[in-house]
C-alpha positions, 0 to 999 in steps of 0.5 A: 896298968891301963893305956887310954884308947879312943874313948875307953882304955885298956888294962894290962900287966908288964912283968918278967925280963927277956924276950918280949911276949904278949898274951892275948886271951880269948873269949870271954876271958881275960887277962887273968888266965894267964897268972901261971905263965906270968908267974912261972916264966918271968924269968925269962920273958918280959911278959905283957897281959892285957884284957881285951876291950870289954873283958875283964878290967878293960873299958867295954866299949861297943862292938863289933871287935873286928880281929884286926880291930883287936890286933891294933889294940895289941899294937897299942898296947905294945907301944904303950909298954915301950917294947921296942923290938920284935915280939913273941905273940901267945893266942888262945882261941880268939887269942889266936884269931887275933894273934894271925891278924897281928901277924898279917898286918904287922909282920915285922913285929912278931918274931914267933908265933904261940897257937893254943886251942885254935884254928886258921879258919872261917866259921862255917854257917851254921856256927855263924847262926850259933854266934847270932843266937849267942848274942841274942841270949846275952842281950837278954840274959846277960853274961851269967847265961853265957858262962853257965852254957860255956863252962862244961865245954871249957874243960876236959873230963878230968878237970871238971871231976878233980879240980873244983876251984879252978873251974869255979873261978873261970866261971867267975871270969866268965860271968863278969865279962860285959855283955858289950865285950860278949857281943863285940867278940863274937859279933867279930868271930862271926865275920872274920875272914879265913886265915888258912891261905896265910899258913903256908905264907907264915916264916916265922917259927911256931908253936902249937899248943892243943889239949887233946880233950879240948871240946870246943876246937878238936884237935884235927885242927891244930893238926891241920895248922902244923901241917901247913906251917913249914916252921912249926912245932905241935904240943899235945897235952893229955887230959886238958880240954880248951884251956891247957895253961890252965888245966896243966901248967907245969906241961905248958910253960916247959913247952913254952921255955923249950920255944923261947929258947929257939928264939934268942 
């Protein structure tokens, strides 16, 4: 399905029935890492997926993607899809970026919070420089440079060794994002602001999920959210890397039901 915005649109998937949950992926995914839990939850969520703008099927519009610029998008994607009452907001790495500024802009929309493979805070200078220079090399070398230098991070050890097709098919995923939808996002990563001093603030129930492999955002950080978070609960899951829903679905979506179910 797709909901027009500005001068593009954005492609999403609506699927499932019960507590309303919105997936929001992260860079330079898409919507497509989601299918084991739109697959294995749908008797329990009214699941929305979409692919943020530039990735995926969405139209690539020209950055930078603020996360709150991206938050809004959710918004819309939520009105779009005629959900009407609160909402469970699932993030992954800049998912959970994005997921944060949902939560600061609209507080009364969220009725929990899902924090995979991310962090609360800033970037530091020098993974600012390291975002510069990632959008130097995707404007000169497109996003199949990106996803060759990205795709060993993704993954614990184990996967990369025992689960061949699933990491050839986020590669592909990888490489098929546009190169505006690269830049915007990191242009946005760059310069979003610190969300640590919002943790203590945050009064609706959380769940933190972090594979303890995960070479792109180590686990000292989730640690450091569930310390903060009053309400909060911290998955761990054993031989995954950046993309546990991926690498273990089956651990991820029991820990998701077992969330949902505090909800209702």
């Amino acid at each position: 399905m797709k909901i027009q915005i500005d001068t593009g649109f954005l492609e999403y998937n609506i699927i499932g029935t019960g507590i309303p949950l919105l997936f929001v992926h992260g860079y330079p995914l898409s919507r497509k890492i989601w299918e084991p839990q739109m697959d294995g939850l749908s008797d329990q969520a009214t699941m929305i997926a979409f692919d943020l703008r530039g990735h995926g099927g969405s139209f690539p519009f020209a950055g930078p993607y603020s996360m709150d610029l991206l938050a809004d998008d959710c918004k819309r994607v939520l009105d779009g899809s005629r959900v009407k009452s609160s909402v469970v907001v699932c993030g992954l790495s800049m998912g959970g970026y994005v997921a944060m500024a949902l939560y600061r802009k609209y507080p009364d929309l969220i009725k929990g919070m899902i924090l995979t493979s991310t962090r609360s805070g800033s970037d530091s200078p020098e993974t600012k420089a390291n975002r510069d220079a990632s959008v130097k090399s995707a404007r000169e070398n497109g996003a199949g440079f990106i996803a060759d230098n990205m795709l060993p991070k993704m993954f614990s050890p184990v996967t990369l060794s025992t689960n061949p097709d699933l990491v050839e098919t986020i590669h592909g995923v990888l490489a098929n994002t546009s190169v505006p939808g690269i830049i915007g996002a990191l242009q946005g990563m760059r310069d979003r602001p610190d969300s640590t001093p919002q943790l203590s603030k945050i009064n609706c129930p959380v769940l933190i999920i972090h594979g303890i492999d995960d070479q792109l955002i180590p686990l000292k950080e989730a640690e450091s959210m569930q310390h903060q978070i009053s309400n909060s609960r911290l998955v761990k899951i054993p031989a995954a890397g950046h993309l546990p829903n991926l690498e273990h679905p089956d651990i991820y979506n029991q820990a998701v039901r077992d969330f949902l179910l505090t909800l209702i």
